[in-house]
NUVEX-45067 format. One line per 5 residues: number of its first residue (from 1); their letters; for each residue x, y, z of C-alpha. Coordinates in steps of 0.2 Angstrom, whole numbers, plus 2048, in hexadecimal, padded with zeros to 3 digits. Example, Ala and Ser with C-alpha at 12.3 -4.5 7.8 and 13.67 -1.06 7.14 Angstrom:
BEGIN
1> as> 83E,7EA,827; 844,7FB,824
This chain:
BEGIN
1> xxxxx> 499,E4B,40F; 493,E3E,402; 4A2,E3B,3F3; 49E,E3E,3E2; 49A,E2A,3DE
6> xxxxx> 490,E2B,3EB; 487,E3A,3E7; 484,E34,3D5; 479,E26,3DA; 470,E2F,3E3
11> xxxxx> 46B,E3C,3D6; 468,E2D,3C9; 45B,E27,3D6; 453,E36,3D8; 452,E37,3C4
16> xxxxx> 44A,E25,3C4; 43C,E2B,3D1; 438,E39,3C7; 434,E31,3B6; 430,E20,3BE
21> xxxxx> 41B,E1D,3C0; 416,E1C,3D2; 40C,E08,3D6; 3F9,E0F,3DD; 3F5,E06,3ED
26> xxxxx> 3F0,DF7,3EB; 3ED,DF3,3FC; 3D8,DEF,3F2; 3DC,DE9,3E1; 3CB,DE4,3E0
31> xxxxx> 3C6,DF7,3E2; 3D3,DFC,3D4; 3CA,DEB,3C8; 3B8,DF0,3CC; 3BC,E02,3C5
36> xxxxx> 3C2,DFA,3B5; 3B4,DF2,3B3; 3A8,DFF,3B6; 3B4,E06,3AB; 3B1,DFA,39E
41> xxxxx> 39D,DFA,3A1; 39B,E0D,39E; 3A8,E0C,38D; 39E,DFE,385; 38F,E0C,389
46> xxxxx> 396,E19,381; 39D,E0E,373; 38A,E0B,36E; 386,E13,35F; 39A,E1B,35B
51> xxxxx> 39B,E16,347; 38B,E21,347; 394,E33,34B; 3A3,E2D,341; 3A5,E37,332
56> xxxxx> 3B0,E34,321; 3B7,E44,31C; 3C7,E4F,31E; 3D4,E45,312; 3D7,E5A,30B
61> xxxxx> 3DE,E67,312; 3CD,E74,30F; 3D8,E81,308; 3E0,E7C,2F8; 3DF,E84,2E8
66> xxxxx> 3D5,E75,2E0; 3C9,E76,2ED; 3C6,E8B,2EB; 3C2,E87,2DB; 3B3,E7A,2E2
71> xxxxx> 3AF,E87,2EA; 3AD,E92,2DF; 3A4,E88,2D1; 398,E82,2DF; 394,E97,2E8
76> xxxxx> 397,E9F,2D2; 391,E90,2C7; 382,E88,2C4; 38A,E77,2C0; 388,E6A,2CD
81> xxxxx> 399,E63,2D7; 396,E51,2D4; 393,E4C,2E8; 388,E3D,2E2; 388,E36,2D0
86> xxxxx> 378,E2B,2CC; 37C,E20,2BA; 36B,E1E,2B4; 367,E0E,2A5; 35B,E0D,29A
91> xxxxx> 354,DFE,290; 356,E06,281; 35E,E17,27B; 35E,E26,288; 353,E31,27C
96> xxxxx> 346,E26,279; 336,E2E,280; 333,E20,28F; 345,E23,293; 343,E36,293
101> xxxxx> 333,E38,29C; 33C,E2B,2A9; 34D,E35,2AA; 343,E44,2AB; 33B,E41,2BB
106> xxxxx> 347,E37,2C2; 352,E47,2C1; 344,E51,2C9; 344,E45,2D9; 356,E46,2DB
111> xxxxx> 353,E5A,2DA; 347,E59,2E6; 34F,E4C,2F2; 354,E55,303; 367,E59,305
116> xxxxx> 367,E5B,2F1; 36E,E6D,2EE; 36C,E6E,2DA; 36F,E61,2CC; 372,E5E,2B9
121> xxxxx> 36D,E4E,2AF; 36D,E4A,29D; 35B,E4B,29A; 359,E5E,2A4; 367,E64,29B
126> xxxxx> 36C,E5B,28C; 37F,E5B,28F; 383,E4D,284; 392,E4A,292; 387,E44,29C
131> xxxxx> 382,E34,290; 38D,E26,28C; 394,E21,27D; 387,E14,279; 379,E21,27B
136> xxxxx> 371,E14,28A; 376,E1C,298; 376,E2D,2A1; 37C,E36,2B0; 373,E41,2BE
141> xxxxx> 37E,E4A,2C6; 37B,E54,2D9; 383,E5E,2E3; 37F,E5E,2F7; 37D,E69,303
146> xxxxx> 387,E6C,314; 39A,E67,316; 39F,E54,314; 397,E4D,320; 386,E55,31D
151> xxxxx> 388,E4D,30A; 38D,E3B,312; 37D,E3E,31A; 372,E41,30D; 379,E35,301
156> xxxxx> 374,E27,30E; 363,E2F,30D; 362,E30,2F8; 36B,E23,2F3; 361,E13,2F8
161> xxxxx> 34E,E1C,2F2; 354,E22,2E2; 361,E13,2DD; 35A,E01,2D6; 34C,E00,2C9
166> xxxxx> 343,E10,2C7; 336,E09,2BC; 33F,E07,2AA; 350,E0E,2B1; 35E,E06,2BC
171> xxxxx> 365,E10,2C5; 377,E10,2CF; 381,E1D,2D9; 391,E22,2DC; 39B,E34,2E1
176> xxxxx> 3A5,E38,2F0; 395,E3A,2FA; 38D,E28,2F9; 3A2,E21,2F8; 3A3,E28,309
181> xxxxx> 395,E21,30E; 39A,E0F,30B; 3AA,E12,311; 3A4,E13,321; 398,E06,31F
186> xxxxx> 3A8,DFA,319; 3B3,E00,327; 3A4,DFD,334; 3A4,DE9,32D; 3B5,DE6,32E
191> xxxxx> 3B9,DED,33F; 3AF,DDD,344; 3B8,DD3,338; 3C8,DDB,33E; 3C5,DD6,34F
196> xxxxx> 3BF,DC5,34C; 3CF,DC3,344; 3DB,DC9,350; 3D5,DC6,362; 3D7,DB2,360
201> xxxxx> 3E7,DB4,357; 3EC,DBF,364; 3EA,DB1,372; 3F1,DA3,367; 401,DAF,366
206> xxxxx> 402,DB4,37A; 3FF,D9F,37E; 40E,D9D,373; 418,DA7,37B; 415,DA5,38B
211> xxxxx> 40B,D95,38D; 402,D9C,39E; 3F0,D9D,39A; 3EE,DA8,3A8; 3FD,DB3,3A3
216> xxxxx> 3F5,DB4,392; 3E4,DBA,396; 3EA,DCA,3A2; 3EF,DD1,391; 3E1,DCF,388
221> xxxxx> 3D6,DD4,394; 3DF,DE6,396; 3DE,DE6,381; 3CC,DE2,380; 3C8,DF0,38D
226> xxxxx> 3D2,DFC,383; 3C8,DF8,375; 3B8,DFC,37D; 3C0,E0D,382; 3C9,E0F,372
231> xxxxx> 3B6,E11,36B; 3AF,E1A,378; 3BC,E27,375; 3B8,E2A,363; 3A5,E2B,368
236> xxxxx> 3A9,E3A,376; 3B7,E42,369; 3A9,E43,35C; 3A2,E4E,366; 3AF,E59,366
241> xxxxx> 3B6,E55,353; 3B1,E4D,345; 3B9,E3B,346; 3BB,E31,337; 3B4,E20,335
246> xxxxx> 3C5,E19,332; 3CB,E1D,344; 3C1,E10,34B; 3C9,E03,341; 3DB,E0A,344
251> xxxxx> 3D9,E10,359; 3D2,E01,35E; 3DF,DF7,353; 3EC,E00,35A; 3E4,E01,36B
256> xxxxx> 3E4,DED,36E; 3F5,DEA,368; 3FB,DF8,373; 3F3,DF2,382; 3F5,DE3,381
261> xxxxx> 407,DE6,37E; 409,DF1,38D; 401,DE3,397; 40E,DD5,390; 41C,DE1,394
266> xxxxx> 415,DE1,3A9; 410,DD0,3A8; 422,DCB,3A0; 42C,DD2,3AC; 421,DCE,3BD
271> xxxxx> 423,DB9,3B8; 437,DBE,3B7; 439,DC7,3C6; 42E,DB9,3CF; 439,DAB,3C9
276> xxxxx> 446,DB5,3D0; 43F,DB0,3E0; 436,DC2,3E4; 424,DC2,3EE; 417,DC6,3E2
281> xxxxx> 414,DD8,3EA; 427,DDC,3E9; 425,DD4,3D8; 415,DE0,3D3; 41F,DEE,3D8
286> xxxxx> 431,DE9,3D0; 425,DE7,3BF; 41C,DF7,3C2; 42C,E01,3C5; 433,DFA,3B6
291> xxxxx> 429,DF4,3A9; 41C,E02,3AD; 42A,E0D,3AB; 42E,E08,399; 418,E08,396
296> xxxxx> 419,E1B,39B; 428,E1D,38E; 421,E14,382; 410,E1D,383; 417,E2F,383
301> xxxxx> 420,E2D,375; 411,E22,369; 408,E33,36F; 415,E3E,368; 418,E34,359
306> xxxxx> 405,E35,355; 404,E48,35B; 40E,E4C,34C; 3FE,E49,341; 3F5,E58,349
311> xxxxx> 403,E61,341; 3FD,E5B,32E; 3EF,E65,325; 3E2,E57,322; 3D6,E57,32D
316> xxxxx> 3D3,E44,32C; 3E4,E41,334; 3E2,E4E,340; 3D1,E45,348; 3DB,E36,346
321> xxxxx> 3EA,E3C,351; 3DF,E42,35E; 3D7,E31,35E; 3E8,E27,35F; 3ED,E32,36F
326> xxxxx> 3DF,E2F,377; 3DF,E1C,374; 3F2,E1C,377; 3F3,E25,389; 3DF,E19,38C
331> xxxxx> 3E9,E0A,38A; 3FB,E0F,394; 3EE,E14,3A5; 3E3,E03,3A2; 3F3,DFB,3A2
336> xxxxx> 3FC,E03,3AF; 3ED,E02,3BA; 3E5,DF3,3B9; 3F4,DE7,3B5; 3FA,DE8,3C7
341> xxxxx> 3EC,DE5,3CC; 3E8,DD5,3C3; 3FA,DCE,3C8; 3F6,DD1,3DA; 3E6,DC8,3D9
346> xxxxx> 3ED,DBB,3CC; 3FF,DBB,3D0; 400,DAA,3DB; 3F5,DA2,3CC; 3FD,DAB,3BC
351> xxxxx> 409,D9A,3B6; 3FA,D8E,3B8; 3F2,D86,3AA; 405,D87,3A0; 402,D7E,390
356> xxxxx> 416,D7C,38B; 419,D78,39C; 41C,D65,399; 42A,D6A,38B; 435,D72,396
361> xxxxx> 442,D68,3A1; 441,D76,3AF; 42F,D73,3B5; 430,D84,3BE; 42B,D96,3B4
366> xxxxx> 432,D96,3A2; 442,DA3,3A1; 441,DB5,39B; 44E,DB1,391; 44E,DA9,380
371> xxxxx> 45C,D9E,37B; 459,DA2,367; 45B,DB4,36B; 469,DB3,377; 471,DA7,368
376> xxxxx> 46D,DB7,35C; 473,DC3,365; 485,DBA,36A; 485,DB8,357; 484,DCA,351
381> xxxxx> 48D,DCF,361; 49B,DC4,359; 49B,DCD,34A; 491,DDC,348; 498,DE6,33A
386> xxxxx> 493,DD8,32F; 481,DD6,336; 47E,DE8,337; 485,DEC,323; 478,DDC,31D
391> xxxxx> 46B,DE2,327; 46D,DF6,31F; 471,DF0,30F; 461,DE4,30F; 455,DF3,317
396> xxxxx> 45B,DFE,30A; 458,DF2,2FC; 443,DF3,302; 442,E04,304; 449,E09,2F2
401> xxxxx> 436,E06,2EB; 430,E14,2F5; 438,E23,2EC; 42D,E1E,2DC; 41F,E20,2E7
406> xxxxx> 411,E29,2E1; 400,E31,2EA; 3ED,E33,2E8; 3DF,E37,2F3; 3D2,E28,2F7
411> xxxxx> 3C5,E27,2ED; 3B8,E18,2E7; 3C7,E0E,2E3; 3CC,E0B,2F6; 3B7,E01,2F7
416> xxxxx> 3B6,DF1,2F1; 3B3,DEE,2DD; 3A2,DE5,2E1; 39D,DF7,2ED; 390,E00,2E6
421> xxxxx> 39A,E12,2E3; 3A8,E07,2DC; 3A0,DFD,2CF; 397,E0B,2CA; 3A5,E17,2C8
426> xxxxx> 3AD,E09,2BC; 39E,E08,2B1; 39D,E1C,2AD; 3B1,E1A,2AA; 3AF,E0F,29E
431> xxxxx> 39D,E15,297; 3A1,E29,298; 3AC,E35,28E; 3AF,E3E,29C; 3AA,E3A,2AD
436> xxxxx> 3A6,E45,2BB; 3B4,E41,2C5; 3C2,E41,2B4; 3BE,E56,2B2; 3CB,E66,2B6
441> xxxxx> 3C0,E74,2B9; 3C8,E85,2B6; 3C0,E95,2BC; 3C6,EA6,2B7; 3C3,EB3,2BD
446> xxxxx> 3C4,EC6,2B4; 3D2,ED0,2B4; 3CF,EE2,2BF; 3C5,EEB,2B2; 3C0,EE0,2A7
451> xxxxx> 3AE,EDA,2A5; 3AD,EC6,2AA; 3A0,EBA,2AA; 3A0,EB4,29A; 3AD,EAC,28E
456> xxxxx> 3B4,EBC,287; 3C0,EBD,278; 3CD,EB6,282; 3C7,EA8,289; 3C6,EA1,279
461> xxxxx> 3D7,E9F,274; 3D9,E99,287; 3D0,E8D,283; 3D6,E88,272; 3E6,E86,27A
466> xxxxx> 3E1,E7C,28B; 3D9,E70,27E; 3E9,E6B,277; 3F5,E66,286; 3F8,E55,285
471> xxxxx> 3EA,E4A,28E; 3DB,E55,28C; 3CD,E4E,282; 3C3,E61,280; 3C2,E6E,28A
476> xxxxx> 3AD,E76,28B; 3A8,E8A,28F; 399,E91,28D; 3A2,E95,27B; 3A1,E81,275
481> xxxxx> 3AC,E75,277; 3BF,E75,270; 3C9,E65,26D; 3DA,E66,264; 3D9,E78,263
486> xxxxx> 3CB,E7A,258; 3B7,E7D,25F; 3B0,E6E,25E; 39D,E72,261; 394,E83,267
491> xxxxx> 38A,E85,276; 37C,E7B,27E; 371,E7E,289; 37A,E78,297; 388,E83,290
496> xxxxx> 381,E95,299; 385,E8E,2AA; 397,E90,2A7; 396,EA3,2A8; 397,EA9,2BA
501> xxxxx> 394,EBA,2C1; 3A6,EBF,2BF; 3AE,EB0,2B8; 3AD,EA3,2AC; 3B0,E8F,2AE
506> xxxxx> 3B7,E84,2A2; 3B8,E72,2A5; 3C6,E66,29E; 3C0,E53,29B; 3D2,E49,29B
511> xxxxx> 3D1,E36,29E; 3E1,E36,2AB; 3DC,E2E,2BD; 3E0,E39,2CC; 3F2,E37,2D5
516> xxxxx> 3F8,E30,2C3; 408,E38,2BC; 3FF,E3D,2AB; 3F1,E47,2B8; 400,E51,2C1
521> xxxxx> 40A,E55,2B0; 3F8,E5C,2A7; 3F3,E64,2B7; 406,E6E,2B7; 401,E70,2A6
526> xxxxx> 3F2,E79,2A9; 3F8,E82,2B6; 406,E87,2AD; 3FE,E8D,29F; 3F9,EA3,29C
531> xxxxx> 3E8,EA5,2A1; 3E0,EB4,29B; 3DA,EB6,2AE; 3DD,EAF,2BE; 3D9,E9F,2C1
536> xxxxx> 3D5,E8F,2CE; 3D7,E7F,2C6; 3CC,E73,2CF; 3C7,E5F,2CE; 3CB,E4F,2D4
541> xxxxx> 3DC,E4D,2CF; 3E1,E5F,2D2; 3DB,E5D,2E6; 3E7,E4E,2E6; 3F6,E56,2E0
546> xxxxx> 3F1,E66,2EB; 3EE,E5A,2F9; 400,E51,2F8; 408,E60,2F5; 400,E68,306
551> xxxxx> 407,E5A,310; 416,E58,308; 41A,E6A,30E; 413,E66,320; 41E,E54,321
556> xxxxx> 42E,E5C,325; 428,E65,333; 41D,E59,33A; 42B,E4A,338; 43A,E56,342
561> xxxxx> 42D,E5B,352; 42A,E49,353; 43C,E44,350; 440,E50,35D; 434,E4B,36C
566> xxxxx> 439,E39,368; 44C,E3E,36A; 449,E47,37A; 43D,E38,383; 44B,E2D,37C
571> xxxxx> 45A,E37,384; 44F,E39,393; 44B,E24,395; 45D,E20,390; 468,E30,397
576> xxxxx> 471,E2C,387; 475,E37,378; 47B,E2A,36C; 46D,E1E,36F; 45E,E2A,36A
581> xxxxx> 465,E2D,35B; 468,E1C,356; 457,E17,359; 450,E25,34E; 45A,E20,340
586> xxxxx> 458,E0D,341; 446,E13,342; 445,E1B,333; 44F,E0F,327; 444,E01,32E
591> xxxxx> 433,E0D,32A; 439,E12,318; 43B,DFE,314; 42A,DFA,31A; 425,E09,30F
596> xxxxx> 42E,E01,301; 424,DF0,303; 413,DFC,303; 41A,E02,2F2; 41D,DF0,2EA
601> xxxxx> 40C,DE9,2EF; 400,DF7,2ED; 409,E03,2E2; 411,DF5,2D7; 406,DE8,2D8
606> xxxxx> 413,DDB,2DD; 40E,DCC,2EA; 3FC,DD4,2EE; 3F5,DC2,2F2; 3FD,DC9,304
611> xxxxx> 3EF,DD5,307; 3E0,DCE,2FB; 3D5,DD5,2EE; 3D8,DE8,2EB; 3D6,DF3,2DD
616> xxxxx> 3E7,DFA,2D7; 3E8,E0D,2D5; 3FA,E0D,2D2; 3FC,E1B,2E1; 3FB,E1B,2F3
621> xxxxx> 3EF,E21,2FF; 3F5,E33,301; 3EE,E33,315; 3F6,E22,319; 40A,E23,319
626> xxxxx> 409,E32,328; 3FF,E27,330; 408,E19,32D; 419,E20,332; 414,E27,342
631> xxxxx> 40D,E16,347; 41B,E0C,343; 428,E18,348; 41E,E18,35A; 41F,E06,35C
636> xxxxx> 430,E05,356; 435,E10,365; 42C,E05,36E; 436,DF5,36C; 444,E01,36D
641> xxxxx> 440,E05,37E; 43F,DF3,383; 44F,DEF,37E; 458,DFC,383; 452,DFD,395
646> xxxxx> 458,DEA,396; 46A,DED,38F; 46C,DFD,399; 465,DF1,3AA; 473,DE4,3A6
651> xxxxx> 482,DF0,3A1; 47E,DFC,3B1; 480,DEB,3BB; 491,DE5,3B2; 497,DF0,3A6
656> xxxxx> 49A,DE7,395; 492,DED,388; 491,DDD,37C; 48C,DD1,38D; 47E,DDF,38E
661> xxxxx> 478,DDE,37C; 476,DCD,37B; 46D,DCC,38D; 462,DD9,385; 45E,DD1,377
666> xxxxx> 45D,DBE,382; 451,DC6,38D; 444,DD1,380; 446,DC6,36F; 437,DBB,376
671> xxxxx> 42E,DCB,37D; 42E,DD6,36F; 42B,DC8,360; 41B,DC4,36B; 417,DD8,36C
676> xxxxx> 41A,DDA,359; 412,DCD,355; 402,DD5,360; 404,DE3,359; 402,DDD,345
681> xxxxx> 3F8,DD1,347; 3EB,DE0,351; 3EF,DEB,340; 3F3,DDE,337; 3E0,DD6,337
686> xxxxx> 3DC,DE8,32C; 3E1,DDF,31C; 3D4,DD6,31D; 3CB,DE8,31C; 3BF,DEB,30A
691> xxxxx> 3C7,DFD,30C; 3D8,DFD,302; 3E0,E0C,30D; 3DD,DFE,31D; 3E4,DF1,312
696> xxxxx> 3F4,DFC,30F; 3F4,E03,323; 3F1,DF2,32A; 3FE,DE9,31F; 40B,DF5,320
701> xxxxx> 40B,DF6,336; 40B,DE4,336; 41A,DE4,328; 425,DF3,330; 420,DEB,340
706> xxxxx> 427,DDB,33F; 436,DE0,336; 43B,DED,344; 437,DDE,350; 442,DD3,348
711> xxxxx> 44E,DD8,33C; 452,DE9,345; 450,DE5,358; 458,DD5,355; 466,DD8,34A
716> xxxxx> 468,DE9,346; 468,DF2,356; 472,DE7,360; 480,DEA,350; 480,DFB,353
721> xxxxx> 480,DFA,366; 48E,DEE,365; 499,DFA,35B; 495,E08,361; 49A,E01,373
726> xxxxx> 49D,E0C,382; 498,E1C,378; 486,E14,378; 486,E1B,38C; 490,E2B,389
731> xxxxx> 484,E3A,38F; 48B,E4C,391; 48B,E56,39F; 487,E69,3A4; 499,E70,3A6
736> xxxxx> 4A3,E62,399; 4A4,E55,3A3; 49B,E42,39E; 492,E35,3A9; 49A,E26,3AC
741> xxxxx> 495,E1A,39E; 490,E09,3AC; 489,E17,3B8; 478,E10,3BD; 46A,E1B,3B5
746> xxxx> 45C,E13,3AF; 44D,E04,3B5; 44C,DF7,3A9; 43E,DF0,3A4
């Protein structure tokens, strides 16, 4: 009968076999490398023609209140949504007879162009909010037909035959529709841009670190693969989903630096077990069993980090979750698959062609471990109360901007100011009294038993009273306009379309931009206010607040099942119970501070020459920060993993905790700067995006990534590790008993 130290081995050996990846035969690499790049060959296929069946929609939930009453002006009302905007000039004044017989028929054509639902112009209706102040220029205004979409669609269609000069008009567009549009068009651009960027930055990086030229290309090549699977994924999800134009800049992004990473993390840790004098099978496999089992990690829990989003109510996230997975779990398999392979084709030949090799006095393969980081960690091992207080102190200081954060929903802004829908939109700002996308619209509905309509006898007063809250320039009804609760003029014409078969619409013009704090304080006010009737409050800035408000209730949920799988992976890779936690809390102080710098530059205003020309909006993208935050917090683990699994290797063998933390730190400071530095420089090449909500995504995984790379993984963590000592391996058992804190348990990698 075996003793119990005997026993307990074997029970940790049988653990490790059954979360530790299996090595495919590879008795015919070749066979494994000609399936990759058949692979490749049928992913560039499907690739062909992917931005075409991306979409630009699902930034709201569907179901708010604001967007009811969309709704319910576009099934009740015949008053146009403003889908596109046209900004029609004229040489002279707007009513001047050639301007009017132009305007006229120009309006018809919209009418009549396909897609086009109904529309209202100045010259049809004579809505005198629909000229400018200068009386020389005038809007059309149309709504679409279909969902989102459909009116991206149709505005490619409209837009180009019915903008330019139209004989003695110029005409420009603008509206969700035709912003969509070039948002998509932008994003298509910069991908190439993005890639450009990033692919030869990435290869001057990996050279660095590792001088092999051979050893530097195996990455890139497993990057580059998953990139042509990266798009071939969206073009078969959008099959299934609508997929947002966005994700092709973001999955393959993130795709890259993933694989490529992955790749570094096998390649890393074959050259150390051959300088260790193992044959290249045995180090194949040794790399495989350990490196591949911190891929696997790695992987599962990027998957469960981006799995939260399919728990948030905007549909744009949603696609964009189900994108990531996909992309995530694509570039773990090309890794684990076709990195062996290469190193037992290339293993003999992976140290030729060492650039640095001349520098070094040992002529042989460089060491895993880096002298700086071994200095480092025997410098905070030394004293790490000190370095771990700076380090929380100095991470606290970057994340105090983010509780004055504020939010919006993307709109023209987030395009360039010289795109068409942008510099369009700043012209009727500036020219109009009150632009389409500036209105509140409330419909009311009658009370049971009561006639409705019309604007009764109480909708007066109501209206009266809406027309003095602070903010609102005059509130119209199909009574006249009130301003300063007096009427201000009767009906027009266009005034009978604000009766509805059983409720009436009242539009508020106030000059407050969506997501501002002046919009949410007169939209509580409105709310607020008695109505005489039910009533859905609708508009721009009213679907920004209902949308923040929505995912503001679904964060919590979302953050503790993603907080929860992430602990249990970690317990499961670690067989720790102090360890898990640790990580998720250094994870999140080191998340909240990049957030902060988000809020300095892009919020604030302060040192935007970092990520170019960009039109403030003095709010954050309201999609962005969930995406952002299950990113980062996904790569975070990530390095988390690779340092833990070298500190548990070196404690297991001897165990002294501080020897362990600064071998850890010695022999992944190199690894995981190179990784991070991957990483943001794949995301990081989205600044150079036109798009603004890139800009703020590509800077802000490049930031939080280096700082956890850095600051956290090199200072911070080994701090807490070091003061925490033994307890890091303490791990309860079924019946009160605890394992042995140096009892072996866990591969390395």
């Amino acid at each position: 009968m075996k003793s119990p130290s005997t026993q307990e081995p074997d029970r940790n050996r049988t653990r490790r076999r059954c979360i530790t990846p299996k090595l495919p035969r590879l008795s015919s690499p070749w066979r494994v490398l000609g399936a990759a790049a058949l692979f490749a060959v049928l992913c560039t296929v499907l690739a062909a023609g992917s931005f075409d069946r991306l979409g630009q929609s699902g930034y709201t939930p569907g179901d708010t209140e604001a967007e009811r009453a969309e709704q319910a002006v576009s099934s009740q009302f015949a008053v146009p949504v403003g889908d596109l905007v046209f900004l029609v000039r004229t040489p002279g004044r707007v009513d001047d007879p050639t301007a009017l017989r132009a305007g006229t028929a120009l309006a018809e054509r919209v009418a009549r162009s396909a897609g086009v639902r109904r529309t209202v112009s100045y010259w049809t209706s004579g809505d005198p909010a629909l000229r400018s102040r200068d009386g020389r220029s005038a809007l059309i205004v149309a709504e679409l037909r279909g969902d989102e979409s459909a009116h991206v669609r149709a505005a490619a269609r409209v837009v180009p035959e019915l903008t330019g000069d139209q004989g003695p008009l110029e005409v420009s567009a603008t509206g969700p529709a035709w912003a969509q549009h070039e948002v998509v068009e932008q994003s298509r651009h910069d991908l190439m841009r993005a890639e450009l960027i990033a692919a030869p930055l990435v290869l001057l990086v990996l050279t660095a670190a590792y001088g092999s030229l051979a050893a530097t290309l195996l990455p890139m090549v497993i990057g580059l693969l998953s990139v042509v699977g990266a798009l071939a994924v969206l073009r078969v999800l959008s099959h299934f989903t609508e997929v947002s134009a966005f994700a092709a800049n973001i999955t393959t992004a993130l795709g890259f630096g993933l694989a490529v990473d992955y790749g570094l993390f096998l390649v890393a840790r074959y050259r150390e077990s051959t300088a260790r004098g193992l044959p290249a099978p045995e180090a194949v496999t040794e790399a495989f069993r350990t490196a591949g089992r911190t891929v696997l990690f790695s992987a599962t829990i990027v998957v469960c980090a981006l799995g939260a989003l399919l728990l948030l109510p905007l549909p744009f996230l949603t696609s964009l979750a189900w994108a990531g997975i996909a992309v995530v779990m694509l570039s773990a398999v090309v890794a684990l698959c076709v990195v062996p392979a290469l190193l037992t084709v290339l293993g003999p030949h992976l140290d030729r062609g060492d650039v640095w090799r001349w520098l070094r006095r040992n002529k042989g393969v460089a060491s895993a471990e880096s002298p700086g980081w071994r200095r480092l960690g025997s410098a905070v091992a030394r004293r790490p109360a000190l370095f771990g207080g700076v380090c929380c102190l100095l991470l606290a200081a970057l994340a105090v901007p983010f509780a004055g954060a504020r939010f919006a929903l993307v709109d023209v802004r987030s395009l360039p100011a010289s795109a068409s829908s942008h510099a369009t939109a700043d012209l009727i700002h500036a020219d109009f009294a009150t632009p389409p996308d500036r209105a509140l619209t409330i419909v009311m509905t009658a009370r049971p038993g009561r006639p409705g309509g019309s604007a009764g006898p109480e909708t007066i007063p109501y209206a009266r009273r809406l027309s003095t809250l602070p903010g609102v320039t005059d509130v119209r009804t199909s009574s006249g306009t009130y301003r300063h609760g007096r009427r201000l003029a009767g009906p027009t014409p266009a005034s009978a379309a604000y009766d509805g078969r059983d409720a009436t619409l009242l539009t508020l013009a106030a000059p407050q931009a969506p997501g501002s704090e002046a919009a949410g304080q007169l939209i509580d006010a409105v709310r607020e206010l008695p109505a005489p009737g039910p009533t859905l409050v609708g508009g721009q800035a009213p679907l920004a607040a209902d949308t923040t408000h929505a995912l503001a209730n679904a964060l919590p949920r979302a953050g503790l099942v993603m907080l929860l799988t992430t602990f249990l992976l970690l317990l499961i890779f670690t067989r720790s119970l102090l360890l898990p936690v640790k990580a998720i809390l250094v994870g999140l102080l080191s998340l909240t501070a990049g957030f902060g710098a988000l809020v300095l530059v892009f919020q604030d205003r302060h040192a935007t020459w970092l990520v170019g020309d960009f039109t403030p909006t003095g709010a954050l993208d309201t999609s962005m920060p969930p995406l952002l935050f299950c990113i980062a917090f996904g790569l975070s683990v990530d390095y988390e993993l690779l340092l833990l699994s070298r500190v548990k290797e070196h404690y297991t063998a001897h165990g002294d905790n501080r020897a362990a933390v600064v071998f850890g730190v010695a022999h992944t400071g190199r690894l995981v700067t190179a990784s991070a530095l991957v990483v943001a420089i794949s995301m990081g090449a989205l600044v150079s995006s036109g798009i603004t909500s890139l800009k703020l995504l590509g800077f802000g995984l490049a930031l939080t990534v280096l700082v956890d790379a850095t600051v956290v993984r090199g200072i911070l963590v080994p701090a807490a590790m070091c003061l925490a000592g033994r307890a890091n391996w303490w791990m309860p058992r079924p019946g009160g008993a605890a394992d042995e804190p140096n009892a072996p348990s866990m591969s390395a990698s």
